[in-house]
C-alpha positions in Angstrom: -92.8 -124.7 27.1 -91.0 -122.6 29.6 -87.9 -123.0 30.5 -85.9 -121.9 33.5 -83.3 -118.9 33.7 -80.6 -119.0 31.6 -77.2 -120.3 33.2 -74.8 -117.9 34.6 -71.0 -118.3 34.0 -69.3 -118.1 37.1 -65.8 -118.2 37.8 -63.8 -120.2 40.6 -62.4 -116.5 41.6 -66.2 -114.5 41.2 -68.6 -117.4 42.4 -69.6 -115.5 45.4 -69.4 -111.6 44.0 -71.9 -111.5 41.8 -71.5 -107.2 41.6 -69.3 -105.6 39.3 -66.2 -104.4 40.7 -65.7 -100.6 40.7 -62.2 -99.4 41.0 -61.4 -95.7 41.5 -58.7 -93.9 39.3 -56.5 -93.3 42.7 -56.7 -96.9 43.8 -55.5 -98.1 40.2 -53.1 -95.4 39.9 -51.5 -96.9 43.5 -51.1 -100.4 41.8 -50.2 -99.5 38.8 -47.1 -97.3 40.2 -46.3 -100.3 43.3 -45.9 -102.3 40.1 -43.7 -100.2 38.0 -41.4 -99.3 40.6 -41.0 -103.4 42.0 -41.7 -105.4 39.0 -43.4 -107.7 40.3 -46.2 -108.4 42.4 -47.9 -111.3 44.5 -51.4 -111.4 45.3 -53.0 -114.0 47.5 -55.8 -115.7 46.2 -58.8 -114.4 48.5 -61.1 -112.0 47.4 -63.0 -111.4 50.3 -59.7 -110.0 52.2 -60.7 -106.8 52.9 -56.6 -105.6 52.3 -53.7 -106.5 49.9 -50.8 -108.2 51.5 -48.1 -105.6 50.6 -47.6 -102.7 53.0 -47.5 -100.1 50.1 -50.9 -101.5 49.2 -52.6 -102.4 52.1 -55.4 -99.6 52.3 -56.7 -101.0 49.1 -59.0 -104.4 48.9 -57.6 -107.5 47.6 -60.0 -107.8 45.1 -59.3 -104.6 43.9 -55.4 -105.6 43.5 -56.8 -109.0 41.9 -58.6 -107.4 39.2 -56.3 -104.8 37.8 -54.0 -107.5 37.5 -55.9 -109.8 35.9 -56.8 -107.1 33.4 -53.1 -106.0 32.7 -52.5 -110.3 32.4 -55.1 -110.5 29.7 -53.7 -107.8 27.5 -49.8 -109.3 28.1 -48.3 -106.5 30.0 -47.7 -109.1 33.0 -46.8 -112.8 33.0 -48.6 -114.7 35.8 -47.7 -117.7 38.2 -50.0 -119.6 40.0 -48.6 -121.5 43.2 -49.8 -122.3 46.7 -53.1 -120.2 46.5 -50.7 -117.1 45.7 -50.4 -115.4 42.0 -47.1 -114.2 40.9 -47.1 -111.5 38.1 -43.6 -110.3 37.0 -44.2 -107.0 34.1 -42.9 -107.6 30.6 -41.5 -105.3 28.2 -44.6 -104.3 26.3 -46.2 -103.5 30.2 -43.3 -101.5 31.2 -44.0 -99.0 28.1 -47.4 -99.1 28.9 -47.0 -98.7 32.5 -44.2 -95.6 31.3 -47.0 -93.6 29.2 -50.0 -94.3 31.6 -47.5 -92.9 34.8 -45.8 -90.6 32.3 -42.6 -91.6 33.6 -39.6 -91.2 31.5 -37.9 -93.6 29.4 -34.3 -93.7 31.7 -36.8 -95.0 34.9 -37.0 -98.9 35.1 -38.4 -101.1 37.8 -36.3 -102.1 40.7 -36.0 -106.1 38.6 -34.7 -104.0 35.8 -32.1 -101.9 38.0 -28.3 -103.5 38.6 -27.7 -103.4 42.9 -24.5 -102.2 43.9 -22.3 -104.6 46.2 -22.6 -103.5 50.0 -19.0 -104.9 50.4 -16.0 -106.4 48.1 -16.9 -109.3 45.6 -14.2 -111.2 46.7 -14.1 -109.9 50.6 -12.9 -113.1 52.6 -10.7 -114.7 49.4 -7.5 -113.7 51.1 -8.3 -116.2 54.2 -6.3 -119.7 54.3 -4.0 -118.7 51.5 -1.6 -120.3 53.4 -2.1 -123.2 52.5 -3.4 -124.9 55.6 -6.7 -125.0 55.7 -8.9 -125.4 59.0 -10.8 -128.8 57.0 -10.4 -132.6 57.0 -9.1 -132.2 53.2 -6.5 -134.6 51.9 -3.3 -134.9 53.8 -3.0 -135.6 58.0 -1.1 -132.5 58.7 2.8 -130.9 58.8 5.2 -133.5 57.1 2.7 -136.6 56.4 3.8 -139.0 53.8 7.5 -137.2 53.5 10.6 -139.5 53.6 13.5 -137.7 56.0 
């Protein structure tokens, strides 16, 4: 007998985009260097947004962002997170080397996650304040002299 056309396997993500996804080198280069230098990444679940969330990024399609991601998550050079329609990738080790000898970048460079921030002000800036021992609160006592015999 006949039968009808095979089945096709669709994704949730691809039911709709049937067409491969072409990606030029400079696009993928941007992405792969936004990532490198953050760390991390979040991508909004919509493929038909015609541009990424991040202002670095924006001149590039969403898909496009989506799909070099998805690649790098499926060969365990990013960890992802799924949560409220957004995707979360945070790079691992093993993507930062291979993020460091696709970008030749060398080996002293690390992503801003990676990289300590300096203090803006003092760690303990305000720790001096009500060493007096009277403090502005409603702490234990009911002021000067309470509870003292004369």
């Amino acid at each position: 007998g006949t039968r009808g056309p095979l089945p096709v396997l669709v994704t949730p993500l691809t039911a709709d985009l049937q067409a491969m996804v072409l990606i030029s080198k400079k696009e993928k280069r941007q992405i792969l260097e936004h990532l490198f230098q953050e760390g991390v990444i979040c991508v909004k679940k919509d493929a038909r947004a015609c541009r990424h969330n991040e202002q670095q990024l924006e001149a590039i399609p969403n898909l496009h962002v989506m799909m070099v991601l998805r690649s790098l998550c499926s060969k365990a050079f990013v960890t992802e997170t799924f949560n409220w329609q957004w995707y979360y990738y945070y790079l691992t080790n093993e993507g930062i080397d291979y993020l460091r000898g696709v970008l030749n970048l060398p080996p002293q460079v690390m992503p801003s996650t990676l990289t300590k921030q300096r203090p803006t002000r003092p760690a303990l800036a305000g720790a001096d304040q009500g060493a007096s021992g009277e403090g502005k609160g409603w702490g234990k006592g009911k002021g000067k002299g309470y509870g003292k015999e004369d």
